[in-house]
C-alpha positions as a printed Julia matrix, in Angstrom:
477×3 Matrix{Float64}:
 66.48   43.58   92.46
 64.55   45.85   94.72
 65.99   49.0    93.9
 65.33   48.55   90.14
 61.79   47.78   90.4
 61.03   50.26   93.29
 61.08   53.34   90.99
 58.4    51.69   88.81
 56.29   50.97   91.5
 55.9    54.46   92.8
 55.12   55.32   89.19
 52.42   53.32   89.3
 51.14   54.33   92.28
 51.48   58.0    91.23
 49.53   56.94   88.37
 46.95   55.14   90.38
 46.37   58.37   92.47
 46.31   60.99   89.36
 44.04   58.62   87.78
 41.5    58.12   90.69
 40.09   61.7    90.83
 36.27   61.44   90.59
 34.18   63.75   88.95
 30.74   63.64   91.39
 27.86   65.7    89.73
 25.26   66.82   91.27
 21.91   67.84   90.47
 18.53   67.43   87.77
 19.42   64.6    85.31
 23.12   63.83   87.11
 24.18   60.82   89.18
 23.54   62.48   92.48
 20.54   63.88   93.32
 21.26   65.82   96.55
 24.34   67.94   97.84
 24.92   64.85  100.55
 25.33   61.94   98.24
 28.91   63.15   97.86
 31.64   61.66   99.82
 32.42   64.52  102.09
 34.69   62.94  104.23
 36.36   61.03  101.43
 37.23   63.32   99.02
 40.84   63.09   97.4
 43.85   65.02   95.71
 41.83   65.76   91.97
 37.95   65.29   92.82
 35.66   67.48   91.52
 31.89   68.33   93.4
 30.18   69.81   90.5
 26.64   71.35   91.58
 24.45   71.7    88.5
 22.34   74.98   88.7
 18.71   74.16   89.13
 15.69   76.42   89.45
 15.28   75.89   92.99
 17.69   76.5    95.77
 20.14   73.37   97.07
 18.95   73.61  101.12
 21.58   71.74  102.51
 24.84   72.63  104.83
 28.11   70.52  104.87
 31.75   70.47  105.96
 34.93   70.67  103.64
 37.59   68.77  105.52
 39.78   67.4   102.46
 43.72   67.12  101.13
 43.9    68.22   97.66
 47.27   69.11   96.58
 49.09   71.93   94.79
 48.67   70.4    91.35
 45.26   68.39   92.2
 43.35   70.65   94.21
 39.73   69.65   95.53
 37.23   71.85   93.64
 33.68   72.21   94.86
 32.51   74.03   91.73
 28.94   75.39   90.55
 27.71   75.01   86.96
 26.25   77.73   86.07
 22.53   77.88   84.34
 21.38   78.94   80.76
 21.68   81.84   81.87
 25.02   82.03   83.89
 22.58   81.68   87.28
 24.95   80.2    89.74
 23.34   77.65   91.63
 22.02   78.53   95.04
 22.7    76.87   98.34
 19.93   78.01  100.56
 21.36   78.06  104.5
 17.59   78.69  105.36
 16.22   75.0   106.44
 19.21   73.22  105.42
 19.77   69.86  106.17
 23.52   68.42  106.97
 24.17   64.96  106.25
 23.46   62.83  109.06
 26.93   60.82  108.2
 29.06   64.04  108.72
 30.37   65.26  112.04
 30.07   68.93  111.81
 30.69   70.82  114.81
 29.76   74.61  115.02
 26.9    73.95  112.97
 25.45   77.29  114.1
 28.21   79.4   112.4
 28.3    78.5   108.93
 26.04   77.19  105.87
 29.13   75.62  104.38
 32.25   74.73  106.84
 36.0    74.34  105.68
 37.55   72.58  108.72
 37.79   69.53  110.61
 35.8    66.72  111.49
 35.42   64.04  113.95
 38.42   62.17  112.01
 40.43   64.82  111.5
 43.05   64.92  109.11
 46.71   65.61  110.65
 47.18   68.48  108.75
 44.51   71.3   107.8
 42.38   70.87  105.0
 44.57   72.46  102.43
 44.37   72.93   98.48
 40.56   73.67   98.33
 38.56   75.66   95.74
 34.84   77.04   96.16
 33.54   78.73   93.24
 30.53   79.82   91.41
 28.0    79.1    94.11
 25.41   81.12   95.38
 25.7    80.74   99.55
 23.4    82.9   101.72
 20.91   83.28  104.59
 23.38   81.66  107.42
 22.02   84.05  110.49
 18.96   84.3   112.93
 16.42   83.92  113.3
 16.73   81.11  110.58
 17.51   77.79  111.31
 18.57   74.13  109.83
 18.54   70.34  110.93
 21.77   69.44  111.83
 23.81   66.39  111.56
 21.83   64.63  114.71
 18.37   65.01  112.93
 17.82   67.9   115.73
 16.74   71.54  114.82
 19.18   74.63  115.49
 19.51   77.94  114.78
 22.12   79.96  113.44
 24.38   82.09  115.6
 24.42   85.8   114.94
 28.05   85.7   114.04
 27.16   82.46  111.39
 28.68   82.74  108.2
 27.87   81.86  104.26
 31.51   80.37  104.2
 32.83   79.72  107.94
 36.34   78.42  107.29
 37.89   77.14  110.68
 40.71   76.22  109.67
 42.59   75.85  105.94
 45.64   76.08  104.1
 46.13   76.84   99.82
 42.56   77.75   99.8
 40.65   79.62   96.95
 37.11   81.31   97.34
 36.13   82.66   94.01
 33.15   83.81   91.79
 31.01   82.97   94.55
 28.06   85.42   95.87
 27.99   85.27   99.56
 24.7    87.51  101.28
 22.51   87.81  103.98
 24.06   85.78  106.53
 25.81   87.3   109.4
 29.45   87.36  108.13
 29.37   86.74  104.65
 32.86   84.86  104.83
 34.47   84.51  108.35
 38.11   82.72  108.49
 39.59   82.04  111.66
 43.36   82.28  112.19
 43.4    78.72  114.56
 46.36   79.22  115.9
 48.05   80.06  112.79
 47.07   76.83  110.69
 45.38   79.37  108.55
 47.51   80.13  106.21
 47.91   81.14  101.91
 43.94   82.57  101.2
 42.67   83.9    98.09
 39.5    85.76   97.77
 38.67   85.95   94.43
 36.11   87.74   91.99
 33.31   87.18   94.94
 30.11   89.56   95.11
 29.63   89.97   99.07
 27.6    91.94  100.61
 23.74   92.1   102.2
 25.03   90.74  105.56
 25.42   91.85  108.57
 23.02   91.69  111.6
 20.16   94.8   112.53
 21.95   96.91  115.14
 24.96   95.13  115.81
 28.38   96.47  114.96
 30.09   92.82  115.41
 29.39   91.4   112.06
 30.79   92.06  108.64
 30.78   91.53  104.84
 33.96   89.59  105.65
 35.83   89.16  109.0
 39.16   87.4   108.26
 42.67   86.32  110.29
 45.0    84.33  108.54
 48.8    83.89  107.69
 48.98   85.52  104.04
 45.36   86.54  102.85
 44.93   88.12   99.03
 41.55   90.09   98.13
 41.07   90.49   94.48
 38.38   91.8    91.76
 35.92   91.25   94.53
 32.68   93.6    95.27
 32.17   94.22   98.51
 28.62   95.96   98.55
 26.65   97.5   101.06
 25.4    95.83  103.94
 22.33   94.95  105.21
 19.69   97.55  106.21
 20.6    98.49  109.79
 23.43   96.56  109.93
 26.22   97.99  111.73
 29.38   96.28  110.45
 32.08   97.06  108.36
 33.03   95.7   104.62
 36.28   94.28  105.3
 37.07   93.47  109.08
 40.71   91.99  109.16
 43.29   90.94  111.78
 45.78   89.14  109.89
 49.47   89.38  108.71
 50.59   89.32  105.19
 47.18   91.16  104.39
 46.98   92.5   100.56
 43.97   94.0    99.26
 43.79   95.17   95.46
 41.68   96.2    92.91
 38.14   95.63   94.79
 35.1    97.84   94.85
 34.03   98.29   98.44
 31.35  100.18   98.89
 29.47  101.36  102.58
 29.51   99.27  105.29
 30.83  101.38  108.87
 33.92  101.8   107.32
 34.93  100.51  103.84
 38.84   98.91  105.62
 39.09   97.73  109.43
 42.79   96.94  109.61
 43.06   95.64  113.3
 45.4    93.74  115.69
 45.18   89.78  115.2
 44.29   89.64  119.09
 43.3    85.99  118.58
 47.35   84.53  117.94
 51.2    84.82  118.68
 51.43   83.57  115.6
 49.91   86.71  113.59
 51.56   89.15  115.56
 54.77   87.93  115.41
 54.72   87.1   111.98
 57.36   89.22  109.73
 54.43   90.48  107.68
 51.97   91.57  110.25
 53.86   95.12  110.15
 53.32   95.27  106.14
 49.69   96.01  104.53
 49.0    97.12  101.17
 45.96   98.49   99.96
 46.16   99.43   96.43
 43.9    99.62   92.74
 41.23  100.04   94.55
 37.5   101.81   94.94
 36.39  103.13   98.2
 32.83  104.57   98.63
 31.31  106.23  101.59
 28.25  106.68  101.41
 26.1   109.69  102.96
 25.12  108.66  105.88
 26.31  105.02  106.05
 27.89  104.29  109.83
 31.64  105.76  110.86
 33.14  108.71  108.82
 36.21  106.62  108.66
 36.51  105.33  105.3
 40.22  103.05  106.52
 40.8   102.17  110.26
 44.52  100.59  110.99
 45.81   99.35  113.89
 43.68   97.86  116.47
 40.61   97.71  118.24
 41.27   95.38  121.15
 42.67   98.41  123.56
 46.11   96.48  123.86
 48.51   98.36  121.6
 51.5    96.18  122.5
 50.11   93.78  119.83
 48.62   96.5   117.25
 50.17   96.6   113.66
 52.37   99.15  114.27
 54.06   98.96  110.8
 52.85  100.82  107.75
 49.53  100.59  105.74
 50.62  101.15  102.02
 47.69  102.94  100.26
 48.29  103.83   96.29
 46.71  104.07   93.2
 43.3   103.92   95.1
 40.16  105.73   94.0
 38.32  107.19   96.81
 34.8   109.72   96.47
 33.03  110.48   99.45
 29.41  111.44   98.96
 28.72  112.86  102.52
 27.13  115.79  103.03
 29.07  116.28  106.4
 32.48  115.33  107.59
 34.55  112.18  106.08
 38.35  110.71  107.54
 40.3   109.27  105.0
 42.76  106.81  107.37
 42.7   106.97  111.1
 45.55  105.31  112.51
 45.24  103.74  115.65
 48.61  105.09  117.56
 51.48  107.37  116.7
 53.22  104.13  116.2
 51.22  103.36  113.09
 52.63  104.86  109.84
 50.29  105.44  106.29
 52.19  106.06  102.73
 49.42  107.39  101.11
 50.28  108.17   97.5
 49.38  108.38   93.71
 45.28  108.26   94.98
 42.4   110.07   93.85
 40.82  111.42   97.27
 37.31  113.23   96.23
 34.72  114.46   98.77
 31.36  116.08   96.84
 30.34  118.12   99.49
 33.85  120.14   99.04
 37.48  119.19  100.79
 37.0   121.08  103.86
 34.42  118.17  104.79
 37.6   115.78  104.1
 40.38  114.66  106.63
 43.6   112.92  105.69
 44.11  111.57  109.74
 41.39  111.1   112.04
 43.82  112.25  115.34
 46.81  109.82  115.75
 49.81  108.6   113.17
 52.57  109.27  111.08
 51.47  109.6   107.24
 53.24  110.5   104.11
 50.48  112.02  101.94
 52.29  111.93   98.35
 51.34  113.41   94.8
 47.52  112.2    95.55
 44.45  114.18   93.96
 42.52  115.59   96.76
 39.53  117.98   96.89
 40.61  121.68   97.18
 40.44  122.66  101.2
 41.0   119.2   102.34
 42.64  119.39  106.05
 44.61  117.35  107.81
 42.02  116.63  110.41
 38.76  117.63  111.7
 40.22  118.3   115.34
 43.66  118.58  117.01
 46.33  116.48  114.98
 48.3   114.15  117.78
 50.32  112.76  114.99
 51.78  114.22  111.77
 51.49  114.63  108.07
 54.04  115.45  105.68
 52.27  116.46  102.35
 54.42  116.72   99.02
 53.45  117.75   95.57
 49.67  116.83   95.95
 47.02  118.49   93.87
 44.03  119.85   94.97
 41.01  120.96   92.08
 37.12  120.63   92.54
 36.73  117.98   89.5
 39.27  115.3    89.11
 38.11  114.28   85.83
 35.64  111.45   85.93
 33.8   110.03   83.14
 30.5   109.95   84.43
 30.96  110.13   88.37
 27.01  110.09   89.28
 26.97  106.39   87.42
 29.76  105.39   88.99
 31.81  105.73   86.08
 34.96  106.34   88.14
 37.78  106.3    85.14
 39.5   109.31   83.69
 38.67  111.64   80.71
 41.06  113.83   79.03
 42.26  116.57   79.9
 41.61  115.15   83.99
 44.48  116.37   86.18
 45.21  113.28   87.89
 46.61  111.87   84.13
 50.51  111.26   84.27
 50.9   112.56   88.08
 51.96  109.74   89.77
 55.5   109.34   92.07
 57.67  105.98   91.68
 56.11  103.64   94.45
 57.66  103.82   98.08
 60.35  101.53   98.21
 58.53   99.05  100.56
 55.62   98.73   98.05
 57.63   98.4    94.57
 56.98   94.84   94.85
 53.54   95.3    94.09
 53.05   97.31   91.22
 49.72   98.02   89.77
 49.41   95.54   86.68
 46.0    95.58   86.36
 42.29   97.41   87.32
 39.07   96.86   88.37
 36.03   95.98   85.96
 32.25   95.92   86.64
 31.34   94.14   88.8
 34.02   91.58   90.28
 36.68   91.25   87.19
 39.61   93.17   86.14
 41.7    93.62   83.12
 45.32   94.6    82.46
 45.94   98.31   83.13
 48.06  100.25   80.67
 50.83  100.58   81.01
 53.17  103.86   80.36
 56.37  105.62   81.98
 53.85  107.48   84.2
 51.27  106.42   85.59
 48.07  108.3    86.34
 46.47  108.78   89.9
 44.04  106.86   90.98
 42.38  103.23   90.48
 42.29  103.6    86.39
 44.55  104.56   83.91
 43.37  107.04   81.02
 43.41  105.49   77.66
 42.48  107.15   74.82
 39.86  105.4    73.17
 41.21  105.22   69.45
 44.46  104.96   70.63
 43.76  101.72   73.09
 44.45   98.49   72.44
 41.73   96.0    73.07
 41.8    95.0    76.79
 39.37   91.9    77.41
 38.41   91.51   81.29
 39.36   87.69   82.43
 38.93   88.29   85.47
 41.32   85.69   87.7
 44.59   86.28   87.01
């Protein structure tokens, strides 16, 4: 009799659990009033933390430490004002829930980790989106979980996320904090990120070169349709700081910062470095500016930065279909690769310097590089002192104007008659599983890029505009 009914009752049970997910709001006129009424440590496969915009910030701090699953996800999600204002969590004088137990306090505003009763595995199918999350950093402070006052560490974060698995960060703003998202590797646990149509930037701390827009390890880690703008004034830093395997970064805008890429060793696990895709990074879609005057002439560092190379990437960055300008009035790198053990395929780009190509280097000193049918500046040079590596250069094309719509707006797409239309090579073999599908649109969406049997150079592809077909952005796909 018990193997007839047993069936049944796991239906139910399954039915029981899908129908349990809780919808908590939060906010002016809602059942919960503050940010800490919710059930933090409680939350389950389906539940929903819905922050209601309001006209003053939410100054409160808490930890993420759930198990949603793959088809019931926890969401921590802002509603958005009248106006689309996202609502505003304030790490300046935040208060944590005295009924959480939220260690590191001083490094984040919100936490994704664990607590004092841990889970057994990570916290794993999470989404944050469309929150407002700044002003984690010195010299501002909070009350933390104890009733005690602290302040925040310099290398604090908007999102600190110790440890997660299957988790989402999108259409968030994350600013003037030290890191605007850090993500530690823990050993591996972190694992299967998506950053997502996020606005980051305004972080970073005065003078110091240890903080970042983002500063990320994991085990598979996707940036997407983000902005990554400049950093704070005096801030040091670079944009994207990564040490991660698995590490794909595609049609972003990522603009100052000391350099725009810092591809690095994952000094801080085994488990990164022996990974199988540690020795694979692709960078493609993308929009690089360097600014005049804005930190390291390296616009792309990869490698590593610890000084031991036994554990430095050592496989190839994969750069395509990137837009790149320059706007210094002195000397600019394009990629400087760490060791002659590190290899670039740098291919189907648009590589433009204003102050003229003799200011712009393809290598800083060390590497091997492919430099492929890429647009670049006429007079570019290999490198601005002795070359200790190599570059083989095929069918490039050099001109003073590559064709930009309106280049001093920051109109980077093509116009006709440009050069770099209908230039592009087939992808190198390692990177054909990646084509570009789709391109960047102001500021942190995309839309489907046209498609034809050639593509053109660079992050956009020329369309004619009676001759387009209506391309709406939606931004997360």
């Amino acid at each position: 009799m018990l193997q007839f009914r047993l069936p049944a009752i796991l239906g139910l049970l399954l039915f029981v659990q899908t129908a349990a997910a809780v919808d908590y709001h939060i906010g002016p006129g809602q059942s919960l009033t503050r940010i800490a009424d919710a059930p933090w440590d409680d939350l389950r496969p389906g539940d929903r933390v819905l922050i209601h915009w309001k006209n003053t910030p939410y100054k409160e701090k808490w930890i993420i430490s759930g198990l949603g699953t793959a088809s019931s996800p926890i969401v921590v999600s802002g509603v958005p004002g009248p106006a689309g204002q996202l609502p505003v969590i304030d790490g300046r004088d935040a208060v944590t829930p005295t009924n959480l137990s939220y260690w590191n306090e001083p490094r984040g505003v919100i936490k994704v980790g664990a607590d004092l009763n841990p889970n057994e595995e990570p916290p794993a199918h999470i989404v944050i989106e469309n929150l407002d999350i700044r002003s984690g950093r010195p010299p501002y402070g909070f009350t933390n979980d104890n009733g005690a006052r602290q302040n925040y560490a310099s290398n604090a974060a908007a999102i600190y996320v110790e440890v997660a698995q299957h988790l989402t960060i999108r259409n968030c703003i994350l600013r003037d904090s030290g890191n605007g998202l850090f993500i530690g590797v823990n050993g591996g646990n972190t694992q299967d990120i998506l950053i997502e149509g996020n606005r980051i930037y305004d972080n970073g701390i005065d003078g110091s070169i240890y903080q970042h827009n983002t500063y990320t390890a994991a085990l598979g880690i996707l940036y997407q349709y983000n902005y990554l703008g400049p950093l704070r004034d005096g801030a040091r830093g670079n944009n994207l700081k990564d040490r991660s395997a698995g590490l794909i970064v595609r049609n972003n805008w990522i603009e100052a910062g000391n350099r725009q890429l810092d591809l690095v060793d994952g000094e801080d696990s085994a488990a990164v470095v022996n990974h199988p895709d540690y020795r694979k990074t692709y960078v493609y879609g993308n929009v690089l500016i360097e600014l005049d005057g804005a930190g390291n002439s390296q616009i792309v560092h990869y490698g590593g930065d610890s000084g031991n190379q036994s554990i430095y990437r050592k496989g190839t960055l994969y750069f395509y279909h990137n837009t790149v300008v320059s706007t210094r009035s002195g000397n600019a790198t394009l990629v400087r690769l760490s060791s002659n053990d590190e290899h670039a395929d740098i291919r189907n780009n648009i590589l433009y310097a204003s102050s003229g190509g003799r200011y712009l280097a393809m290598l800083n000193e060390d590497g091997i590089a492919e430099l492929r049918n890429n647009w670049i500046s006429s007079g570019w040079v290999a490198a601005h002192g002795a070359l200790g590596g190599s570059l083989n250069a095929i069918d490039n094309i050099s001109g003073v104007d590559p064709g930009f719509k309106e280049g001093g707006a920051q109109d980077f797409s093509l116009t006709q008659g440009s050069a770099a239309i209908d230039q592009a090579a087939p992808l190198a073999t390692g990177a054909v599983i990646y084509p570009v599908l789709r391109q960047y649109v102001k500021h942190a969406q995309s839309e489907a890029r046209s498609q034809s049997s050639v593509q053109d150079l660079g992050a956009f592809e020329y369309c004619p505009e009676l001759e387009c077909q209506p391309i709406f952005a939606d931004g997360f796909e």
